[in-house]
N, C-alpha and C positions, 0 to 999 in steps of 0.2 A: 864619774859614774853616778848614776842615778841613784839616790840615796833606798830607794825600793829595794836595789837589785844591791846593795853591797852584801849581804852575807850569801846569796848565792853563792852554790858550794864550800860553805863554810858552816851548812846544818850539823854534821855529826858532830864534827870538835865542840860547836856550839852546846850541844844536848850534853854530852860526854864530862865537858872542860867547865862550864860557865859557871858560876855560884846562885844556888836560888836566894830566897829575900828570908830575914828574921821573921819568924813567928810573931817576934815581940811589936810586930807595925800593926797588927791587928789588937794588940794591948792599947796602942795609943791611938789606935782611930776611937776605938770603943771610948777610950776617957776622952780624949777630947774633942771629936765631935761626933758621938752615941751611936756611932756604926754600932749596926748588928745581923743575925743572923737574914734579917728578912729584908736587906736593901738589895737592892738591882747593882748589879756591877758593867760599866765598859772597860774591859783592859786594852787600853789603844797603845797599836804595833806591839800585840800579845807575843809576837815571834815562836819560839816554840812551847809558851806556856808557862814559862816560872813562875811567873809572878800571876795567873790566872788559877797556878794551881796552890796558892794560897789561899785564894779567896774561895775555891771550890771544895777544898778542904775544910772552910768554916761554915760550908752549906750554902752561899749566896749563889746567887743564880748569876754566872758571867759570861759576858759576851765578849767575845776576843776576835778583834778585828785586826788584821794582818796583811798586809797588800803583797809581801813575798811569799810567792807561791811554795817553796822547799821550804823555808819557818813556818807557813801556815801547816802545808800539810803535816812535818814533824809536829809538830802542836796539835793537831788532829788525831794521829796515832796515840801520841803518848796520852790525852788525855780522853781518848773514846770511850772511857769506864762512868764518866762522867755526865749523867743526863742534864744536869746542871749547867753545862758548856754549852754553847750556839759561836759556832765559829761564821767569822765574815771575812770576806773578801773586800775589802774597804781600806781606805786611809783613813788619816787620822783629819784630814780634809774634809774628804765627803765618806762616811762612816755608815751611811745606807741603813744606820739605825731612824725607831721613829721618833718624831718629837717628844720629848719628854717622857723619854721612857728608862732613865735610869738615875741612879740617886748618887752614886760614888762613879768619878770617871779615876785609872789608875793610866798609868802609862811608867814602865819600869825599862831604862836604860835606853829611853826610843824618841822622848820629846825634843833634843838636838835637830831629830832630821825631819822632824815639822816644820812647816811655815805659821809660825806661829800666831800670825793672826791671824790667818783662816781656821785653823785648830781652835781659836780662842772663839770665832764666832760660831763653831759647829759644834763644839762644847758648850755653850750658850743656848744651844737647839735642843739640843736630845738631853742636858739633865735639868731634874726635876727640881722646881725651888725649894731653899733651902738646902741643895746638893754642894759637894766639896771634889774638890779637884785633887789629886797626889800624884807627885810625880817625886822617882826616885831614881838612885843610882847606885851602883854597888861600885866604888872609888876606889882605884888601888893605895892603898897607904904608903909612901913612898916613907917614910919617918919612924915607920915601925921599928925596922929592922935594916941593917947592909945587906940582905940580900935584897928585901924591896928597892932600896935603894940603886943598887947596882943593875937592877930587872930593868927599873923607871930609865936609867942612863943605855943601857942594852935597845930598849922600843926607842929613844931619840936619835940613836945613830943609826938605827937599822930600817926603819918604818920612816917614810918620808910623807906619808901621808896622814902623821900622826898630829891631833894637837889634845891637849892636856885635857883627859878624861871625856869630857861633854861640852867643854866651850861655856858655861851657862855660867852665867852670873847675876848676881842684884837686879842690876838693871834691866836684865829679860826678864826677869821674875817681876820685879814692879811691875814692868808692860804687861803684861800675860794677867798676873793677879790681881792689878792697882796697886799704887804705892802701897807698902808696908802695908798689904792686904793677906799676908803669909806668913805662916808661922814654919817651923824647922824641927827638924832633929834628926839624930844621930845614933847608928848602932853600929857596935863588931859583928866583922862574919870572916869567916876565913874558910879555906880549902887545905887539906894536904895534897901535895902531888907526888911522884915518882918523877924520876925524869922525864917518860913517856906523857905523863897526865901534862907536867909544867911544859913541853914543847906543844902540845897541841890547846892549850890555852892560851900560848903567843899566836897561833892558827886561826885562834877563833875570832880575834878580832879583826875589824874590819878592816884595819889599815893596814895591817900585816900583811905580805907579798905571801901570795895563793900557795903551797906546800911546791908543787912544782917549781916554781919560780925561785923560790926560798936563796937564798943567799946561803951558801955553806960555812963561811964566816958565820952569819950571825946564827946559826945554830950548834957552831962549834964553840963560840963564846957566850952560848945561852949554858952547854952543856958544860963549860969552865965554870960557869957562875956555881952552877948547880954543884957539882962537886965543891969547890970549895965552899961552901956553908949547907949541905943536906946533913944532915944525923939520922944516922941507919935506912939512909936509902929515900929520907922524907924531906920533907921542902913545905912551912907556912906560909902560902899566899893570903896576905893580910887585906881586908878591902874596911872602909869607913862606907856604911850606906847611909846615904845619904837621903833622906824624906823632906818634902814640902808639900802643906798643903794649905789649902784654903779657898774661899769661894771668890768667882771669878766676875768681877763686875763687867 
């Protein structure tokens, strides 16, 4: 499947289930490289907005480029409050933004399904020198706890189209960045679920077989997990976000 088109019909669970990003990333852009209220923002493969509606929330002007049409338009609705927003119909490819017209590019849970060096040189085009690149992830913490644990062994038996959160390692990031051209770091985020909320967060990802489809089993031993380790009806989905940034030679 065309990487554009995986979360087709998988918008709701997406808005409903997903986790948005710490606060605290705009704590460390400001200290380490003096983001602030009056940079320009690209959030590439915005999808329905989490991560665009951070930065909108701290008054920057974002432009959320989204090539799936049911993420773009959820991402449309949800954030139409917002004058600050200019939504695109664009990849992360050809992004249909102008030359040099933005100072922060962000890309939250979406930079796997680039081609990364065409992303690398069209990110090269539209941000402005002296601009920094961030790309993040919301990770499930499989080490937290035995229920993450047993979650993480539940998506490997069940999801065959699964591989280990984003695939992305050192070595893409050197490529992308320059060697040791990027710097890291790390925050908690968690979710509470119900049973309800914790099945249609296995829904919302990509790899997961479409709700119809669903394997009865593996909803039957999502809902065993869940019982044994919920307290009073609740479930800690644990995730490590995961941030990088730095400028892109």
């Amino acid at each position: 499947m065309k990487s554009t088109l995986r979360f087709t019909g998988r918008v709701a669970n997406y808005v409903k289930y997903r986790p948005s990003y710490p606060e605290a990333i705009l704590n460390l852009l400001e200290k380490e490289i003096d983001f602030d209220q009056q940079k320009d923002v690209a959030d590439i493969g915005s999808g329905t907005g989490k991560l665009s509606k951070l930065f909108l929330n701290n008054e920057n002007l974002v432009y959320g480029v989204e090539p799936n049409d049911e993420m773009r338009e959820a991402g449309e609705k949800i954030l139409k409050d917002y004058i600050n927003f200019i939504s695109i119909n664009a990849t992360a490819e050809f992004t249909a933004l102008a030359d040099k017209c933005v100072d922060l590019i962000v890309s939250g849970q979406a930079f796997h399904w680039f081609d990364s060096d065409k992303a690398k040189t069209e990110f090269q085009r539209i941000i402005r020198p002296g601009g920094f690149v961030v790309l993040m992830w919301n990770k499930r913490d499989t080490d937290v706890s035995p229920f993450m644990q047993e979650y993480d062994s539940l998506v490997r038996e069940f999801c065959p189209d699964y591989v280990p959160e984003d695939g992305i390692d050192d070595s893409v990031l050197n490529g992308f960045y320059g060697v040791k051209n990027f710097r890291r770091a790390n925050f908690k985020n968690l979710q509470t679920f119900d049973y309800s909320g914790l099945k249609g967060r296995l829904l919302s990802a990509s790899y997961a077989p479409m709700e119809g489809d669903c394997s009865k089993e593996m909803l039957k031993k999502l809902k065993e997990i869940f019982e044994k380790h919920n307290k009073d009806g609740k479930i800690y989905f644990v995730y490590n976000t995961k941030v990088y940034f730095g400028k892109i030679k």
